[in-house]
Structures are given as structure tokens and as C-alpha cells.
N, CA, C and O of each residue as an XYZ file, in Angstrom:
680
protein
N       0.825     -1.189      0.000
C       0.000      0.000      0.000
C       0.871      1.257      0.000
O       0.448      2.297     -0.505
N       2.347      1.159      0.682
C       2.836      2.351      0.932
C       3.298      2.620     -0.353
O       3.494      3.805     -0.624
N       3.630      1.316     -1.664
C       4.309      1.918     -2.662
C       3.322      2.296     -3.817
O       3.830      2.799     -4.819
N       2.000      2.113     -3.789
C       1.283      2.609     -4.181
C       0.849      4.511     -3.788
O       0.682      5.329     -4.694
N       0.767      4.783     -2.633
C       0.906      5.814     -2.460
C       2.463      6.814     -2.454
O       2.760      7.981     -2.711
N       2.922      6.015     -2.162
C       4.938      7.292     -3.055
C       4.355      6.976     -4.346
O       3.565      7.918     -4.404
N       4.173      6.332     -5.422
C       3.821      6.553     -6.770
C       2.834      7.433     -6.915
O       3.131      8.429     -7.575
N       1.457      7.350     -6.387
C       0.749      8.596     -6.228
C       1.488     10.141     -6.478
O       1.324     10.972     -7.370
N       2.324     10.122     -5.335
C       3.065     11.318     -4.910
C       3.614     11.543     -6.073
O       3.072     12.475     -6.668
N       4.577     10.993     -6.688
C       5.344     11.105     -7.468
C       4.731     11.712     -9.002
O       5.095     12.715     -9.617
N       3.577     10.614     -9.383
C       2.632     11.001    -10.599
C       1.843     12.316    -10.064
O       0.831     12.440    -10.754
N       1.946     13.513     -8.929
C       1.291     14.391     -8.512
C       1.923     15.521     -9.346
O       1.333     16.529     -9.733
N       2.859     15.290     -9.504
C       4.217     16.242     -9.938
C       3.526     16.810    -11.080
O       3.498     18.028    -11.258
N       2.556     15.375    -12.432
C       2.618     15.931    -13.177
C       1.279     16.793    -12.974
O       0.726     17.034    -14.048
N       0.743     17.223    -12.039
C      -0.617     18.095    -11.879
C      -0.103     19.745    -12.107
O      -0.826     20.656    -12.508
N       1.204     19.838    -11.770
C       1.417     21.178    -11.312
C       1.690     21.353    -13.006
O       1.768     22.550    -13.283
N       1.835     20.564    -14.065
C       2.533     21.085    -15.144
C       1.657     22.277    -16.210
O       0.451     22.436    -16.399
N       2.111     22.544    -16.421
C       1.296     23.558    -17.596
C       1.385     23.193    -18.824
O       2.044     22.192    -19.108
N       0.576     24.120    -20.036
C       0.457     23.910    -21.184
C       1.387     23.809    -22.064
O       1.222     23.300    -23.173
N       2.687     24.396    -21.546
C       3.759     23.867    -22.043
C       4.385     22.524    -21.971
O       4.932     22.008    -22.946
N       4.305     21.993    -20.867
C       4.439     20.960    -20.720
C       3.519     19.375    -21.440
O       4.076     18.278    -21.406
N       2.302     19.535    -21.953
C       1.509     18.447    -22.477
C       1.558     19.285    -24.078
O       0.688     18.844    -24.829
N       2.474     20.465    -24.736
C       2.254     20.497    -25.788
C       3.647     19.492    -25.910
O       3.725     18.485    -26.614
N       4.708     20.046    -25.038
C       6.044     19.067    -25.287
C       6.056     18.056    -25.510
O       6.811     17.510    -26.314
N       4.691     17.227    -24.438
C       4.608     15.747    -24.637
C       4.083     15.100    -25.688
O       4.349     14.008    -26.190
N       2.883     16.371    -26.086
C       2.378     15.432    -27.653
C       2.964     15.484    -28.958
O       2.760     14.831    -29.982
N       4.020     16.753    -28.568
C       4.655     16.939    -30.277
C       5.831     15.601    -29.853
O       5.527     14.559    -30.433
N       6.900     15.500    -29.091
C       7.594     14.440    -28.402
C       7.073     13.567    -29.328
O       7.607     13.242    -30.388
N       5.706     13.087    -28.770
C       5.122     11.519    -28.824
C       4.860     11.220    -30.068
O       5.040     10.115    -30.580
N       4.294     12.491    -30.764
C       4.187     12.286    -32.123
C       5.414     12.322    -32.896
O       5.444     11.702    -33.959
N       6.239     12.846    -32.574
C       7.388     13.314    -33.661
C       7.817     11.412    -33.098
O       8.376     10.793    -34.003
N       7.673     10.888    -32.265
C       8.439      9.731    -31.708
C       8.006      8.657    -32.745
O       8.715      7.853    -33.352
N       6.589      8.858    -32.797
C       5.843      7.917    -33.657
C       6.255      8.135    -35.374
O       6.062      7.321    -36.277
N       6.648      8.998    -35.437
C       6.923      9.540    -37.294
C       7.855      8.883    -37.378
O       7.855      8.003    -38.240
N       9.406      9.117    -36.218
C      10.509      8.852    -36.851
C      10.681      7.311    -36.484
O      11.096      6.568    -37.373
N      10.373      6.761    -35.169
C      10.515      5.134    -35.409
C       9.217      4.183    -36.622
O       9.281      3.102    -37.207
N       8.180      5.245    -36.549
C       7.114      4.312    -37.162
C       7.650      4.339    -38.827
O       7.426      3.287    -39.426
N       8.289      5.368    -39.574
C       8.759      5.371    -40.919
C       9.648      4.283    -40.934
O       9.175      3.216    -41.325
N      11.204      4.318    -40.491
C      12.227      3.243    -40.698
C      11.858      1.929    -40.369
O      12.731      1.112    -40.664
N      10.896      1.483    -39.880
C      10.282      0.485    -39.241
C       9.367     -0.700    -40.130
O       9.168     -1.914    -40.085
N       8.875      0.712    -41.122
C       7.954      0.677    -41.872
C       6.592      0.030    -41.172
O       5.932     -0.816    -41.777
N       6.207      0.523    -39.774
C       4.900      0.484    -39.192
C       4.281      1.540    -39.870
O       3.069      1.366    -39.998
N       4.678      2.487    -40.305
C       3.868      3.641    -41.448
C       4.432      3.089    -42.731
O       5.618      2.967    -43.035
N       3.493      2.817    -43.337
C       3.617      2.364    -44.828
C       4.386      3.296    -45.596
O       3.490      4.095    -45.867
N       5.159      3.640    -46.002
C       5.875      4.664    -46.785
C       6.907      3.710    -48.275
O       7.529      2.658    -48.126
N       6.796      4.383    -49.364
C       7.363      3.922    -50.047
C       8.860      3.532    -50.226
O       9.416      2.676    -50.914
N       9.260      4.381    -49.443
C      11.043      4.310    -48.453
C      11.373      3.286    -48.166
O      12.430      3.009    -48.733
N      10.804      2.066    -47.186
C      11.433      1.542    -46.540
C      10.600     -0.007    -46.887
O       9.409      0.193    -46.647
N      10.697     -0.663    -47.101
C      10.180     -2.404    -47.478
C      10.306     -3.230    -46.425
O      11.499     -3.449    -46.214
N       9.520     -3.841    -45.596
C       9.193     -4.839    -44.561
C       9.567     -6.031    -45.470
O       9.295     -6.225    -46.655
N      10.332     -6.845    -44.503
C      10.162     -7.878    -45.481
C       9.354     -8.772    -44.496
O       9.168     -9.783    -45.174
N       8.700     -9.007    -43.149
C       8.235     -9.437    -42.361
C       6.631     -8.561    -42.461
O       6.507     -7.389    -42.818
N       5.899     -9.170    -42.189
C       4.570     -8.286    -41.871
C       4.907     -7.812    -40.684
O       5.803     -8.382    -40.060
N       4.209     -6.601    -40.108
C       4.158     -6.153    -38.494
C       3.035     -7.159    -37.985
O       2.070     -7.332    -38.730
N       3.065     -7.528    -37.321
C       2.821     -8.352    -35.815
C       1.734     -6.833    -35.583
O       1.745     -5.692    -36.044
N       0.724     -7.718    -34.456
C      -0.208     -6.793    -33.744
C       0.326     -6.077    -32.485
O      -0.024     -5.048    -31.908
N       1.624     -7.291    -32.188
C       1.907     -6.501    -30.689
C       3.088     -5.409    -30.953
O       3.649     -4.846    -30.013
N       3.441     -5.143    -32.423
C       4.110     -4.107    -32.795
C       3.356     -2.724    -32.159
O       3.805     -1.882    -31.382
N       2.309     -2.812    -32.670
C       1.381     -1.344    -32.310
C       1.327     -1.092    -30.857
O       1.551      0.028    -30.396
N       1.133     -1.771    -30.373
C       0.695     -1.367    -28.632
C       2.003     -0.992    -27.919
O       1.973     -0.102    -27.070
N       3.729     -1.943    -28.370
C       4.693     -1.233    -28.210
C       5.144      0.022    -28.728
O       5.783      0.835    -28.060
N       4.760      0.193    -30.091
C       4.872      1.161    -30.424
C       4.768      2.487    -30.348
O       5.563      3.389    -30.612
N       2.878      2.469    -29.660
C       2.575      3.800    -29.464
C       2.995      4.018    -27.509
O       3.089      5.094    -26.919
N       3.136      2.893    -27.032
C       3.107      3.182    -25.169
C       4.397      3.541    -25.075
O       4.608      4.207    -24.062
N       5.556      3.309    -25.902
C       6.673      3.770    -26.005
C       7.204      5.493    -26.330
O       7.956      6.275    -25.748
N       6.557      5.539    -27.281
C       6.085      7.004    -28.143
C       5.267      7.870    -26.693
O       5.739      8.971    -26.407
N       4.381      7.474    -26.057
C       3.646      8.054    -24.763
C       4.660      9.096    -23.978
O       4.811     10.310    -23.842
N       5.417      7.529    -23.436
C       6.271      7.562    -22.316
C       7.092      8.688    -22.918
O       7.217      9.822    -22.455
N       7.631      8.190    -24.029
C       9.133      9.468    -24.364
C       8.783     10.549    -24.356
O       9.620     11.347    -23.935
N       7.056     11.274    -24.915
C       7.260     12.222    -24.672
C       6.816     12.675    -23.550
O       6.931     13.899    -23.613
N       6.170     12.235    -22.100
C       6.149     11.816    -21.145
C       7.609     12.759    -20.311
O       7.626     13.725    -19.548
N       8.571     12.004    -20.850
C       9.826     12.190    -20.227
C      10.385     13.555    -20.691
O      10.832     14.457    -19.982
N      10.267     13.513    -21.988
C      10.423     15.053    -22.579
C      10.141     16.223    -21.818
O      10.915     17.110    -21.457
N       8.348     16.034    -21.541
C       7.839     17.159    -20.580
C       8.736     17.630    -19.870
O       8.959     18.841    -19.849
N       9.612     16.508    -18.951
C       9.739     16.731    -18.012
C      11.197     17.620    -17.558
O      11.762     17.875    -16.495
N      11.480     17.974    -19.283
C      12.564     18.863    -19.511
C      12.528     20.017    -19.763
O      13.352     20.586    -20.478
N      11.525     20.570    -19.191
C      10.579     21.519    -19.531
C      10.830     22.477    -18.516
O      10.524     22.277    -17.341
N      11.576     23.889    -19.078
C      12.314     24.667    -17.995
C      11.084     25.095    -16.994
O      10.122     25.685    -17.486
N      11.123     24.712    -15.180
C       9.765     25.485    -14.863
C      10.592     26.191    -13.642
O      11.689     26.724    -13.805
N       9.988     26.123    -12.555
C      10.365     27.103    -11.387
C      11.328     25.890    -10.187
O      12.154     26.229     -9.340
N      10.967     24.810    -10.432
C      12.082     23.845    -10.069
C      12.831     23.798    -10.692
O      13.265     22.712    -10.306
N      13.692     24.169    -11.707
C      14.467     23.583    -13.150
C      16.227     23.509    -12.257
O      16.481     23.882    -11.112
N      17.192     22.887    -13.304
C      17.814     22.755    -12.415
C      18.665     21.720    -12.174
O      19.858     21.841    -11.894
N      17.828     20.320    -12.323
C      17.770     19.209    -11.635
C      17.967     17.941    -13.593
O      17.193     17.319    -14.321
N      19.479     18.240    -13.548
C      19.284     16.987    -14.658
C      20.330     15.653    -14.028
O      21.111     15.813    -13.090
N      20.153     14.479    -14.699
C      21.115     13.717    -14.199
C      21.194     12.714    -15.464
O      20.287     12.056    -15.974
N      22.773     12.813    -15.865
C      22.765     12.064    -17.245
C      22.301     10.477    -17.046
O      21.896      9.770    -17.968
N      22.422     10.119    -15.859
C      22.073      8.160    -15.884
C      20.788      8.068    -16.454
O      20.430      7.054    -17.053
N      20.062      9.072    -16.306
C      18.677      9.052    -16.456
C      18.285      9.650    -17.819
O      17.187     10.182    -17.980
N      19.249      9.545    -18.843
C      19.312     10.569    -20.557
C      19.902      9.141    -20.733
O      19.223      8.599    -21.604
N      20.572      8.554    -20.425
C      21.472      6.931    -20.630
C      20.141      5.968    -20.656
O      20.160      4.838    -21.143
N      19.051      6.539    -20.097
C      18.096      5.052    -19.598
C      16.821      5.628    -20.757
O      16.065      4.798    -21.262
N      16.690      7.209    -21.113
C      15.788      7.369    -21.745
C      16.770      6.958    -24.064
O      16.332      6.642    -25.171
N      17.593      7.156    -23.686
C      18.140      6.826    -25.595
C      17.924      4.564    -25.025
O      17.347      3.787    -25.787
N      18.417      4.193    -23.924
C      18.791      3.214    -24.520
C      17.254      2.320    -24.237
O      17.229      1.104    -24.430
N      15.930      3.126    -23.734
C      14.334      2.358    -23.687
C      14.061      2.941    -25.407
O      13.541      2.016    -26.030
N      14.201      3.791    -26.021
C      14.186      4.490    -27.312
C      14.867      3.433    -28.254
O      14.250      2.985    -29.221
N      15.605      3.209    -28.084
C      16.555      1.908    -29.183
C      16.096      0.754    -29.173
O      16.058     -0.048    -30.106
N      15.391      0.525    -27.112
C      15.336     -0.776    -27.392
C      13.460     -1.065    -28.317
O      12.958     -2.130    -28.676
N      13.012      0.076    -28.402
C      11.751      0.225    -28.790
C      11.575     -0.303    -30.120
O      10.745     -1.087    -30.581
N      12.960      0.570    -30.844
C      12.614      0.052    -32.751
C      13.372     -1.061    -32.614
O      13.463     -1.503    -33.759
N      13.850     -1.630    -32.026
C      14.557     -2.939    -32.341
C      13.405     -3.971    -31.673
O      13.194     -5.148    -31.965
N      12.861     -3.282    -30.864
C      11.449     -4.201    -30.569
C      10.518     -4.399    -31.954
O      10.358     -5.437    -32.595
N      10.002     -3.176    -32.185
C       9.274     -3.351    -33.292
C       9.569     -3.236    -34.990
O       8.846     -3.320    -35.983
N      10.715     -3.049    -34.811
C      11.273     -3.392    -36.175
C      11.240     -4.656    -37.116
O      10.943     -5.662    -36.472
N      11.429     -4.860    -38.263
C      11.070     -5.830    -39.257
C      12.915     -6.467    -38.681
O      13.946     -5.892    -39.028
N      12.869     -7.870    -37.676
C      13.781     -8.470    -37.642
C      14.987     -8.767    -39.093
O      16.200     -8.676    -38.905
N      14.407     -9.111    -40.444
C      15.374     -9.444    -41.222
C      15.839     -7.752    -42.428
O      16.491     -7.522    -43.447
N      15.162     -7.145    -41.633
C      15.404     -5.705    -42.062
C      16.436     -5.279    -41.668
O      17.267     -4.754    -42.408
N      16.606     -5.473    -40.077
C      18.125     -4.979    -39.465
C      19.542     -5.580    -39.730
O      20.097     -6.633    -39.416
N      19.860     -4.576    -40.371
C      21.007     -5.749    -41.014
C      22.381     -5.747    -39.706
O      23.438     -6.350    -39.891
N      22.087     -4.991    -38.495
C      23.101     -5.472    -37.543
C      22.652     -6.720    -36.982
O      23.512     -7.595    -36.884
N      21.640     -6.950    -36.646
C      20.911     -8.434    -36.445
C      21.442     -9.566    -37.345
O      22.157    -10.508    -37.005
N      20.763     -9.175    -39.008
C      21.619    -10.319    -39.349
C      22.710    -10.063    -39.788
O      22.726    -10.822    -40.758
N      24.149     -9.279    -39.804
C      25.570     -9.643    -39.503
C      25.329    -10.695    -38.618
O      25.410    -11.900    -38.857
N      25.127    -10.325    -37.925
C      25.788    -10.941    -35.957
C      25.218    -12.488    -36.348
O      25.969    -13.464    -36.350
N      23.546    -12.576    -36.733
C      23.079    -13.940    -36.705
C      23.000    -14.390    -38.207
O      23.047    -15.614    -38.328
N      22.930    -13.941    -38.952
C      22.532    -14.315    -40.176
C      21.315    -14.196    -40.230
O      20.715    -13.908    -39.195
N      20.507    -14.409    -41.621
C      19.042    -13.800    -41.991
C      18.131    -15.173    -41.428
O      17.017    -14.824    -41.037
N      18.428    -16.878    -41.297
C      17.930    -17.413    -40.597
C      17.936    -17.422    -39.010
O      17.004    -17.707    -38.258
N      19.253    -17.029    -38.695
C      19.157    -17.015    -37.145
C      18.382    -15.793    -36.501
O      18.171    -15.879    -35.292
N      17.872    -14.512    -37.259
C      17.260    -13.698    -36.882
C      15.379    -13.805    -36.893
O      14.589    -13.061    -36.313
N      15.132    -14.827    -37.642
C      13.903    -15.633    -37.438
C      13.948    -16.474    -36.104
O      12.889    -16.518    -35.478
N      14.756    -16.973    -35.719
C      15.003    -18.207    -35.041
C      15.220    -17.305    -33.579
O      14.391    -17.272    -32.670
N      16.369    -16.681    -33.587
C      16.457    -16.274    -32.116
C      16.373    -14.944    -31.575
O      16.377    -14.577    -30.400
N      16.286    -14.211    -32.773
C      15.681    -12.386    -32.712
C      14.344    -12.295    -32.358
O      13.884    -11.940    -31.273
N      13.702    -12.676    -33.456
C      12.079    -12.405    -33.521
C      11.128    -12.850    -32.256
O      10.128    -12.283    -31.815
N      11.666    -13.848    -31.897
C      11.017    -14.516    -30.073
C      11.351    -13.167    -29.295
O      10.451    -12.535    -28.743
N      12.464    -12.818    -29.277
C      13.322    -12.077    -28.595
C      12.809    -10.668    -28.502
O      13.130    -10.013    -27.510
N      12.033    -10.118    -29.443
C      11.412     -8.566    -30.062
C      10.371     -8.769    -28.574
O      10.625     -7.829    -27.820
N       9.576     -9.469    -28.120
C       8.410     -8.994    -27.447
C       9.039     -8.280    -26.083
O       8.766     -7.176    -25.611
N      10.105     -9.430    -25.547
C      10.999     -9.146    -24.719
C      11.451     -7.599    -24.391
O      11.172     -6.956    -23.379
N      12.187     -7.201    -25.466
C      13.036     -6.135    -26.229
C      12.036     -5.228    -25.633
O      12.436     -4.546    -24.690
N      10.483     -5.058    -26.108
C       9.465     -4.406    -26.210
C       9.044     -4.166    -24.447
O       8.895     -3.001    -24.080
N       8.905     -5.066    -23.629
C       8.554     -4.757    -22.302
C      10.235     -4.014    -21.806
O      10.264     -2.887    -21.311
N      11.189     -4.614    -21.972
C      12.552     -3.656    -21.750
C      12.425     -2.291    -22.023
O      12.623     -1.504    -21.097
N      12.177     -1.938    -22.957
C      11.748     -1.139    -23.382
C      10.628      0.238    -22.641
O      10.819      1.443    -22.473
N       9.813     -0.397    -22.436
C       8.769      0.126    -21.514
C       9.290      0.160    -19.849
O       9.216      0.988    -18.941
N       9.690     -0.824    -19.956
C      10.120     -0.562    -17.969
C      11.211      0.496    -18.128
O      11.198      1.339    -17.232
N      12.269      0.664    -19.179
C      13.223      1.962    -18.754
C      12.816      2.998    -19.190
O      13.205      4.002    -18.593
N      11.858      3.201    -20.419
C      10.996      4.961    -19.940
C      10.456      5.110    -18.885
O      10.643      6.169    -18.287
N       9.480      3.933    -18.232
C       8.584      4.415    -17.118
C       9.692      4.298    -16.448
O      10.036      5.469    -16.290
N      10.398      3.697    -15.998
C      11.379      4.266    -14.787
C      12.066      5.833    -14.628
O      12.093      6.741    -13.798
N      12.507      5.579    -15.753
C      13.418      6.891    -16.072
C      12.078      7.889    -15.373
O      12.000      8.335    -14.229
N      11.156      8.026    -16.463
C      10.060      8.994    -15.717
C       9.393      9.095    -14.417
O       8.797     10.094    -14.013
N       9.525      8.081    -13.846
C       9.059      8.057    -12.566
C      10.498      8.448    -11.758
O      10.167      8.686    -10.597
N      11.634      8.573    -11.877
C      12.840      9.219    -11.628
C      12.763     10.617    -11.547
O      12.826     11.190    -10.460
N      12.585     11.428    -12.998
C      12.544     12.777    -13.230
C      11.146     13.305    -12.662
O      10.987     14.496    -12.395
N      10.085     12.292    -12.484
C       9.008     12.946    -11.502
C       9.453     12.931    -10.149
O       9.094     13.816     -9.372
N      10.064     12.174     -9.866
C      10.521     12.217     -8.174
C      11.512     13.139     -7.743
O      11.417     13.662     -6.633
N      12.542     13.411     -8.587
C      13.827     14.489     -8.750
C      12.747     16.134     -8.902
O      12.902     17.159     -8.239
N      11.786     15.896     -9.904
C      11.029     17.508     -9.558
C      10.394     18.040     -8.934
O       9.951     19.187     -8.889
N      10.271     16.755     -8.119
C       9.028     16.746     -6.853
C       9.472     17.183     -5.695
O       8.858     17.933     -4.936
N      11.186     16.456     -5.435
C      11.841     16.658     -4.056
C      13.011     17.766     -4.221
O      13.847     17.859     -3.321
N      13.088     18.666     -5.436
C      14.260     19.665     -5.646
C      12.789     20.784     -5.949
O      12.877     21.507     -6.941
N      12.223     20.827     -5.568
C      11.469     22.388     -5.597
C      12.293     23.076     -5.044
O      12.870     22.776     -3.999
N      12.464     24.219     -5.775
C      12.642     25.777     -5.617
C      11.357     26.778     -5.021
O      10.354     26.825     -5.732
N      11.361     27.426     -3.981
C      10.414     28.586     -3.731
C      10.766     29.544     -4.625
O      11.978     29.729     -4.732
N      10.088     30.167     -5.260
C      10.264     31.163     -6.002
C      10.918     32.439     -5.183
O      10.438     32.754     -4.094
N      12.071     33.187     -5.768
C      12.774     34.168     -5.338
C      11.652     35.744     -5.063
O      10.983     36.202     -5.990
N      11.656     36.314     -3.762
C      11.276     37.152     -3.619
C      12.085     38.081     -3.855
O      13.266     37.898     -3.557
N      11.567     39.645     -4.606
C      12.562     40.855     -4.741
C      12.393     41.644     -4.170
O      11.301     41.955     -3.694
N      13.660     42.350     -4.007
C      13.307     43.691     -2.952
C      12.277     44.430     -3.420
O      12.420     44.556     -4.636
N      11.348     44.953     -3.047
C      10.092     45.846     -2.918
C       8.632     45.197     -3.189
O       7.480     45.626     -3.123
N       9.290     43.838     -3.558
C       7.885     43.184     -3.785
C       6.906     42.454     -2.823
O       7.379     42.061     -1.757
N       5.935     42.290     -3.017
C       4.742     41.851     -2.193
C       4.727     40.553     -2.738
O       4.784     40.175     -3.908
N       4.653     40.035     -1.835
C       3.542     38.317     -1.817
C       2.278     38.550     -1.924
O       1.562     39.250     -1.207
N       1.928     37.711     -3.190
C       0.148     37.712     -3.316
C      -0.280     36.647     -2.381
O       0.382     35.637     -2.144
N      -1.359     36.920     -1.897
C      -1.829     35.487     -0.782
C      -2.957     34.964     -1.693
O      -3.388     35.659     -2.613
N      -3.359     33.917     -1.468
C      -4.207     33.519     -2.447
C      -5.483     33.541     -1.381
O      -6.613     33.236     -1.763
């Protein structure tokens, strides 16, 4: 029960955000979805040739991934706490981002896959391997973000008072 309520706390953070903050997250999420969903060829584009069909559980990684990142983006979002970065946590948001299109990517498409395995061994021991990839994936954005919500939550700044000025009381 108690870690249900610190998560509470933590997801409170994002109440205080403003309109800057949920435009960051949807251009983020969308721009997230353009650039993995094109090379991927989860957006049909004449560019890029699947040689695998997409799978159904491509989509649901696809877009909860795309969420989260820009999710995390927000949360770079200069406000009155700002201040507070920590690279382990830019290390955990590129490498849930990588592991996303290699989740949902066309396995015999990646040609670092098949170097390493060849174009049968990437059927054989990649493609099992993608759903995997895909929850990896998801646990290090939501972490990362539940990180940078907890870091903005417990480094508040009071806003600087100036000489001659008044406090509004609400």
C-alpha cells in the first residue's frame, strides 16, 4: 500500500505542469511515432520495405513507447524547479528508445541483427526475442520517468522574492 501511495506522490508532480508541458509531450510523442514508425515501416511509406509483416503486438509497443518518451520530454521543460538533470537518467531514456525500434522493427530488415546472426538465425532467435526487447523497453521509460518525476518533486525551488515586492496570498 505504501508503494502505491509514493507513486501517487510522485505522478502528482505531473498536476502542477502547464500547457507547455503536455504540448512538449504530444509533439515528443508524435514526432516519436513519425521517426521510429517510418524506418520500421509500421507507417507504410514507399522508403522503406518490410520484409516481415508487423505483428499486432508491434502497435501497442509502439505507441506506449512514443507516450512515455514524450512523457519524459515534458519533463525537460524549464519550470520554477528547473535545475535538476542527471545524465544516468538521458542513458536510460536513448537506450528504452533503441530498445523500442529494435522491438518493433522488421527483424530481417536490421542488417546489424543479421551480420551478428545471419538472416535465418534472426527468425530463429531475434524475432522470439522482439516482445521481450518491447517490455525492456517500456520498464526503462517508465522508470526513467518516474525518476525525473521524483527528482522535480523533491528539488522544488520557492520562487525568489525581490526587494520591494509583495507576496500575493491567495
Amino acid at each position: 500500500m505504501e508503494i502505491i501511495l509514493t507513486q501517487m506522490k510522485v505522478l502528482s508532480a505531473m498536476r502542477g505542469w502547464g500547457v507547455r508541458h503536455y504540448v512538449v509531450a504530444a509533439s515528443v510523442a508524435l514526432l516519436w511515432l513519425l521517426f521510429s514508425g517510418v524506418p520500421t515501416d509500421i507507417i507504410d511509406t514507399p522508403f522503406f520495405t518490410r520484409m516481415t509483416p508487423v505483428v499486432w503486438w508491434n502497435y501497442p509497443f509502439w505507441v506506449v513507447t512514443a507516450l512515455l518518451a514524450g512523457l519524459v520530454a515534458a519533463t525537460y521543460v524549464p519550470v520554477l524547479n528547473a535545475g535538476y538533470s542527471d545524465a544516468s537518467q538521458e542513458k536510460k531514456v536513448l537506450g528504452g528508445g533503441l530498445l523500442s525500434v529494435f522491438a518493433v522493427g522488421c527483424p530481417v530488415c536490421n542488417k546489424l541483427v543479421v551480420l551478428a546472426l545471419g538472416t535465418g538465425g534472426t527468425l530463429t532467435y531475434f524475432a522470439p526475442v522482439q516482445p521481450l526487447l518491447g517490455f525492456l523497453s517500456i520498464g526503462l521509460l517508465a522508470y526513467s520517468l518516474r525518476v525525473r518525476l521524483a527528482a522535480t518533486r523533491s528539488c522544488a525551488v520557492a520562487k525568489p522574492v525581490v526587494a520591494g515586492e509583495t507576496e500575493e496570498r491567495a
